[in-house]
PASEBA-1860 file (N, C-alpha, C; in nm, 3 decimals):
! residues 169
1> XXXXXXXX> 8.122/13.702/7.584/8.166/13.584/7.647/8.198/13.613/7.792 ~ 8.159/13.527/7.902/8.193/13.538/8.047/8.228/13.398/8.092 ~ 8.354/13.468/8.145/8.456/13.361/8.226/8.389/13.358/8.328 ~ 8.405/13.221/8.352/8.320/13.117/8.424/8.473/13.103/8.551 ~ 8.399/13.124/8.699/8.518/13.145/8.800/8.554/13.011/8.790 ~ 8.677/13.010/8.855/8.803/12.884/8.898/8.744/12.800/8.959 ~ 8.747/12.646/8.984/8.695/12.597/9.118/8.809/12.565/9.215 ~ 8.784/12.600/9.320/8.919/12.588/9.477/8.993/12.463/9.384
9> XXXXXXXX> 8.956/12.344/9.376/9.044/12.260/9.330/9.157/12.308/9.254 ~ 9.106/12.346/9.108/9.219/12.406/9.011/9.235/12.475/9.064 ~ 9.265/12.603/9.136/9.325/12.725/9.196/9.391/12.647/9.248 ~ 9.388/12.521/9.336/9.503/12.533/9.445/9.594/12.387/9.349 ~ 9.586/12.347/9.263/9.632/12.253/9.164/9.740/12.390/9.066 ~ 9.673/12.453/9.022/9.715/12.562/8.958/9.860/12.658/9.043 ~ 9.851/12.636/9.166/9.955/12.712/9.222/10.065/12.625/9.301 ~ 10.002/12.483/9.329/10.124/12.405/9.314/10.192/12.352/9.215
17> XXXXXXXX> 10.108/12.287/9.137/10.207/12.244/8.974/10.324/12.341/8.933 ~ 10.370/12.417/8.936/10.487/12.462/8.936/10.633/12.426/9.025 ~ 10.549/12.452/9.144/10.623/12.380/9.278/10.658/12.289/9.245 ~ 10.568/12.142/9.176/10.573/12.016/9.188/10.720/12.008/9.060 ~ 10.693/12.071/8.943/10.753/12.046/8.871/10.956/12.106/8.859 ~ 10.907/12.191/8.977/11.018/12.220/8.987/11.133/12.170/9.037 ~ 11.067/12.107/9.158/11.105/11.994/9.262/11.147/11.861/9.189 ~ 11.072/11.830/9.086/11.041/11.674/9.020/11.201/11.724/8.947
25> XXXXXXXX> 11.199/11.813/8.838/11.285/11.816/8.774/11.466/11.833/8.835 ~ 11.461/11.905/8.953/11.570/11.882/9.051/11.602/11.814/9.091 ~ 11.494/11.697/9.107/11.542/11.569/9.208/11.556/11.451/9.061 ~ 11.540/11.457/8.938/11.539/11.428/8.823/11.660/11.448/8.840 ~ 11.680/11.532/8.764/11.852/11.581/8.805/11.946/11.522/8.868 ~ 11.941/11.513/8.950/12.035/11.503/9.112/12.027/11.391/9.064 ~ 11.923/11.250/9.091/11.952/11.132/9.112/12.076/11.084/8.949 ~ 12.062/11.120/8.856/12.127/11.118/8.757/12.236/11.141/8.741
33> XXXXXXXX> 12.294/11.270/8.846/12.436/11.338/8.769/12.519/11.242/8.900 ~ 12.397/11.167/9.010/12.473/11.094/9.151/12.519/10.974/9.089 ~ 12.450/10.929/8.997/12.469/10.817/8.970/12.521/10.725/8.846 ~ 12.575/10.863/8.772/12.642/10.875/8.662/12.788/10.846/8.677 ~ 12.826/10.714/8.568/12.977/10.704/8.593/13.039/10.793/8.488 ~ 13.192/10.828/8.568/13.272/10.971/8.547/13.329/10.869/8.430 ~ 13.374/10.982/8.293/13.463/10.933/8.200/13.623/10.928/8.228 ~ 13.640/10.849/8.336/13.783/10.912/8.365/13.840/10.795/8.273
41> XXXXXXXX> 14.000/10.850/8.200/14.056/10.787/8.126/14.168/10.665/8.203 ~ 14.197/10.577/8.069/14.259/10.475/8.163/14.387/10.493/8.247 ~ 14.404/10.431/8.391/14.554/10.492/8.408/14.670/10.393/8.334 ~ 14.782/10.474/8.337/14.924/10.429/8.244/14.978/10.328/8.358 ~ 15.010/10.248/8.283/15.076/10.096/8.378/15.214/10.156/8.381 ~ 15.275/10.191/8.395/15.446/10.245/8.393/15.511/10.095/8.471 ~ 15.566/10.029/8.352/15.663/9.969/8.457/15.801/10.046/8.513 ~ 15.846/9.990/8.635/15.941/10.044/8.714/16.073/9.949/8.653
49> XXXXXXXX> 16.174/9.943/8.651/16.314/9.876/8.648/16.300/9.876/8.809 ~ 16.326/9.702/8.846/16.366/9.742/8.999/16.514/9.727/8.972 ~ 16.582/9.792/9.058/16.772/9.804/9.023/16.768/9.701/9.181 ~ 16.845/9.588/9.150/16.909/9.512/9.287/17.029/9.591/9.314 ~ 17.029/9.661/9.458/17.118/9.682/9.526/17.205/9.613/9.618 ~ 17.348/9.630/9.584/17.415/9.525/9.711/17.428/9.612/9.839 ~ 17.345/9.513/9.897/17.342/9.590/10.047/17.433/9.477/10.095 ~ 17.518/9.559/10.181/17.547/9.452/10.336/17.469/9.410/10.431
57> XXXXXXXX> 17.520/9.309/10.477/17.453/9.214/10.573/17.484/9.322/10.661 ~ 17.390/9.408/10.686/17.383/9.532/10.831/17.308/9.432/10.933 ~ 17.381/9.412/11.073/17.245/9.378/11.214/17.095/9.478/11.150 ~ 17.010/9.428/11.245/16.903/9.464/11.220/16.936/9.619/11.344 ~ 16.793/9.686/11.328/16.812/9.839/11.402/16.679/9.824/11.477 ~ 16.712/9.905/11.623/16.629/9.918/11.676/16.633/10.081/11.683 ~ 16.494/10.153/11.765/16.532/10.289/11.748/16.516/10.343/11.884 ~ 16.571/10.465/11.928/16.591/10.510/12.080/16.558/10.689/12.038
65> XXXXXXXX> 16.459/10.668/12.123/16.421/10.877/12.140/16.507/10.892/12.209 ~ 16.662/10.967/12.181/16.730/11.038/12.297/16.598/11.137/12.374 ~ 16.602/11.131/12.492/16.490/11.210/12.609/16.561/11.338/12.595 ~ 16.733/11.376/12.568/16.756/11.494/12.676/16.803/11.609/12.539 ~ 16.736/11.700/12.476/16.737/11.787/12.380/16.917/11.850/12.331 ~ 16.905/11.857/12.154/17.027/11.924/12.176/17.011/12.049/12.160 ~ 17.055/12.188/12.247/17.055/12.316/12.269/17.142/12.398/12.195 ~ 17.133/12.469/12.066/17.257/12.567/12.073/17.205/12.683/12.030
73> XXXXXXXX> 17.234/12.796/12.085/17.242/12.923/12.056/17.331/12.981/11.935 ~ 17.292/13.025/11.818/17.347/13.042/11.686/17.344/13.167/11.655 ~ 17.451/13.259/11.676/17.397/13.397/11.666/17.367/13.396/11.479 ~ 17.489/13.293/11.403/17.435/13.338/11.262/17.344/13.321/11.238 ~ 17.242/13.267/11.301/17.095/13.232/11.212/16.990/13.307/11.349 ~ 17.040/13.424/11.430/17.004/13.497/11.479/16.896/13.420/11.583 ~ 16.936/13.297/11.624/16.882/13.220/11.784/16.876/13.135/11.820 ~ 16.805/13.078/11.930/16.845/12.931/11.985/16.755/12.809/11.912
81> XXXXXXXX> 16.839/12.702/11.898/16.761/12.603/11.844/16.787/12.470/11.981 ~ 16.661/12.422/11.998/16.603/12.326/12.070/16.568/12.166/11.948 ~ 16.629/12.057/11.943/16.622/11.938/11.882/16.600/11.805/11.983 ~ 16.512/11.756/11.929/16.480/11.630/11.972/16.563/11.516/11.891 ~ 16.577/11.428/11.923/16.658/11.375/11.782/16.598/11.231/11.826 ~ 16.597/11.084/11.762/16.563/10.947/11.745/16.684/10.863/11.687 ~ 16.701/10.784/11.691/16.799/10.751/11.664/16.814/10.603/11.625 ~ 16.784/10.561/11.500/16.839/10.382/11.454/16.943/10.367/11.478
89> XXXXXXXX> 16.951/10.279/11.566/17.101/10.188/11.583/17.081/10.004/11.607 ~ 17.229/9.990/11.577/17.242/9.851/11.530/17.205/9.784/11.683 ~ 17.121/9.657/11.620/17.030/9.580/11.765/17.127/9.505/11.871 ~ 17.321/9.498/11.778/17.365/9.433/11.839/17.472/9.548/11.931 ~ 17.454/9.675/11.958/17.521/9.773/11.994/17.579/9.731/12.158 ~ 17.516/9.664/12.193/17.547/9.589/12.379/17.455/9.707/12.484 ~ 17.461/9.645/12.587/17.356/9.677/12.661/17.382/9.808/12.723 ~ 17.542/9.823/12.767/17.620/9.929/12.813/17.584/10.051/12.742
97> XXXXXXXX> 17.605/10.080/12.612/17.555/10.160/12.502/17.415/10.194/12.480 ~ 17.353/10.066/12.448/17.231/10.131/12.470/17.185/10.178/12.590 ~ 17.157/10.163/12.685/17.121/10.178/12.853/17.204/10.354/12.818 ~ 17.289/10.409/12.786/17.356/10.504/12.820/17.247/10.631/12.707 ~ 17.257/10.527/12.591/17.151/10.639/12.449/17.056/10.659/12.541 ~ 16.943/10.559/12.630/16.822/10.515/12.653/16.792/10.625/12.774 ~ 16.874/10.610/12.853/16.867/10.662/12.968/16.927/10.748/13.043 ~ 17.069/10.795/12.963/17.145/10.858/13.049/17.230/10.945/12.920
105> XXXXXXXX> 17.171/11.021/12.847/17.264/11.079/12.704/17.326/11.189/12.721 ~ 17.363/11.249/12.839/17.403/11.399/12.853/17.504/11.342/12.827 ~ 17.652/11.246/12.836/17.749/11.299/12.773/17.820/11.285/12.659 ~ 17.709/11.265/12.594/17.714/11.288/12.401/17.617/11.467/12.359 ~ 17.616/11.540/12.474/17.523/11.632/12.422/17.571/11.760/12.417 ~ 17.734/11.747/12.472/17.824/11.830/12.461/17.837/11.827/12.278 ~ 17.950/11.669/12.267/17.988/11.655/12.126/17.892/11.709/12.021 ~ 17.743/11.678/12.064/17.612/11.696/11.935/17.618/11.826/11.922
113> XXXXXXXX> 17.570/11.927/12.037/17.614/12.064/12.046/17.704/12.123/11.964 ~ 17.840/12.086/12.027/17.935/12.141/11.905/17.947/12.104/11.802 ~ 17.875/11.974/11.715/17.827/11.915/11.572/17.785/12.032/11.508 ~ 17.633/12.058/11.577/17.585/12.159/11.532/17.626/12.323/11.486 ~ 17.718/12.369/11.604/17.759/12.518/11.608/17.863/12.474/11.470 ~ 17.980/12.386/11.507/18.037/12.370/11.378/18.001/12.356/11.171 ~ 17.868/12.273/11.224/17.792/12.258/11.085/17.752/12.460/11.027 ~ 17.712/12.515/11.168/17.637/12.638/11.072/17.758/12.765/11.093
121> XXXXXXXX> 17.901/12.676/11.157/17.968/12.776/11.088/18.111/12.749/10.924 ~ 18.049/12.633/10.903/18.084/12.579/10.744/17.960/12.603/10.655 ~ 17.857/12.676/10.691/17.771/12.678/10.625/17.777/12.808/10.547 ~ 17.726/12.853/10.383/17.740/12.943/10.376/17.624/13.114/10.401 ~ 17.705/13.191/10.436/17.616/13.313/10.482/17.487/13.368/10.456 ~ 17.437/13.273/10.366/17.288/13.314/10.331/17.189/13.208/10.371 ~ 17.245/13.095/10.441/17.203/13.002/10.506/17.083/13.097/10.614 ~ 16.941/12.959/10.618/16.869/12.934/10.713/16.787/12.851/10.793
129> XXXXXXXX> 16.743/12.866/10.826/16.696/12.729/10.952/16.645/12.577/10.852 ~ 16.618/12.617/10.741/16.532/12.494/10.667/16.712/12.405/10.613 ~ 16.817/12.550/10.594/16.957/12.466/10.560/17.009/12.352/10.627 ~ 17.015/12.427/10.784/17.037/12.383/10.928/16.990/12.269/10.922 ~ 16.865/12.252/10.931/16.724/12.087/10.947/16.801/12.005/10.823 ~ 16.806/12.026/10.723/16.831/11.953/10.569/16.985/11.855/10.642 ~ 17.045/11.944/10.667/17.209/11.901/10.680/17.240/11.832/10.814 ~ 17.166/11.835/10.876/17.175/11.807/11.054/17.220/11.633/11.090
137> XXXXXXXX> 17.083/11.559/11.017/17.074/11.464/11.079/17.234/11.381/11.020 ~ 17.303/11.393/10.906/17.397/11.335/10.857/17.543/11.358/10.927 ~ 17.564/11.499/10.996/17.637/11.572/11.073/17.630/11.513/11.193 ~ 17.493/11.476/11.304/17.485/11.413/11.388/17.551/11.285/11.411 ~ 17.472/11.180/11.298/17.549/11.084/11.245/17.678/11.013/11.268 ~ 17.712/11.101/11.195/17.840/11.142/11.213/17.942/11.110/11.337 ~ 17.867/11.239/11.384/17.931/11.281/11.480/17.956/11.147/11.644 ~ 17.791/11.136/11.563/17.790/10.982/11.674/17.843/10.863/11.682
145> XXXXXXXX> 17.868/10.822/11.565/17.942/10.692/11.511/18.089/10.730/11.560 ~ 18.142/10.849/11.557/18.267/10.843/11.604/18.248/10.850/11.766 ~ 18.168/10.915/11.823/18.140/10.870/12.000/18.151/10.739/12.027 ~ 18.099/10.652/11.950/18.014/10.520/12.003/18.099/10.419/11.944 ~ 18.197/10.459/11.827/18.215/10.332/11.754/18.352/10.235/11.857 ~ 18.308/10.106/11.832/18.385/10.001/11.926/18.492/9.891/11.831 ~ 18.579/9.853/11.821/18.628/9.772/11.744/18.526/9.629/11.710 ~ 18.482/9.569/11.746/18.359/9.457/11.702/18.218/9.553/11.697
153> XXXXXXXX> 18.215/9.670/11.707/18.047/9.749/11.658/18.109/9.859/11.551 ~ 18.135/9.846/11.415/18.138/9.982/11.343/18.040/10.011/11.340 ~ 18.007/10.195/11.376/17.913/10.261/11.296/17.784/10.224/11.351 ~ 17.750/10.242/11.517/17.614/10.214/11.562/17.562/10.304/11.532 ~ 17.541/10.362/11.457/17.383/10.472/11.462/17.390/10.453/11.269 ~ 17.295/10.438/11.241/17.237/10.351/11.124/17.141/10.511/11.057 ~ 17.086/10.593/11.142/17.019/10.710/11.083/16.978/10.805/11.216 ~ 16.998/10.943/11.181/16.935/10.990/11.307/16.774/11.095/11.246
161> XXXXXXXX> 16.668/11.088/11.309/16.523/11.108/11.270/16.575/11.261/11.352 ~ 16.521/11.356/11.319/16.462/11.486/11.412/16.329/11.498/11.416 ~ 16.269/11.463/11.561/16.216/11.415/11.607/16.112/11.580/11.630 ~ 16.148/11.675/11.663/16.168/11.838/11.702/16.253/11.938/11.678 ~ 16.219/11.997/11.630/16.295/12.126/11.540/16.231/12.304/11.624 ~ 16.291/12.294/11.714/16.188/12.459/11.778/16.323/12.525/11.760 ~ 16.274/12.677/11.700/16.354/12.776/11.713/16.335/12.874/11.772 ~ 16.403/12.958/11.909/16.390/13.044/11.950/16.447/13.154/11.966
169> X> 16.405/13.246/11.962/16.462/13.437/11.955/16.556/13.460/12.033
END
């Protein structure tokens, strides 16, 4: 028996059909697993209890970036801390007050200062900078409502934001 040669056609049919099928079956593939919806299970409706809280009739708040940083050098937590701070306060605080937060805050930056040195030396000795940040803004607070407070304004500063937190060596 003699094998009878290839003709160019089948030879070159013969050495792509593999190619083809390989390709076909990949792109087989692909369009399928793209277009296949996922078995994801149903989600849980959880109802919530809403709890009514009695809030007071608080003025509404506006908020003020103090511009001028509070600075203190802490040897217990081994360096200087640099704070930006923001500040909600009540919309009806008067113009005097605000104009002073807004524009002119150096002389609340003594009191904030010593807020701070005082907070991290009630703090206890294994305290660190993430303690410091946690406890700050309520201490500020604080500290501000007794600066600012007026007999017809209790309690202008409503929350203080830290705005910047840098610590340096």
């Amino acid at each position: 028996m003699s094998a009878e040669p290839i003709s160019s056609k089948a030879s070159i049919l013969l050495t792509i059909l593999p190619a083809i099928v390989v390709v076909g079956a990949f792109g087989g593939g692909l369009y399928f697993s793209l277009t296949a919806k996922p078995d994801l299970p149903e989600p849980e409706i959880v109802e919530e209890e809403v709890l009514e809280e009695e809030t007071e009739d608080l003025p509404d708040r506006t908020y003020i970036d103090i511009i001028n940083p509070i600075k203190a050098t802490l040897p217990q937590l081994g360096g200087t801390v640099l704070i930006n701070i923001g500040l909600a306060i009540r919309e009806d605080v008067g113009k005097k007050v605000y104009d002073m937060l807004k524009n002119n805050p150096g002389p609340l930056m003594a009191p904030m200062t010593d807020a701070v040195q005082d907070l991290v030396d009630q703090m206890p000795p294994d305290s660190d900078w993430q303690d410091l940040r946690a406890e700050l803004p309520a201490v500020i607070r604080d500290k501000m409502n007794v600066e600012l407070t007026s007999e017809d304004r209790p309690n202008p500063v409503y929350e203080v934001l830290i705005l910047n937190f840098t610590i340096g060596g």
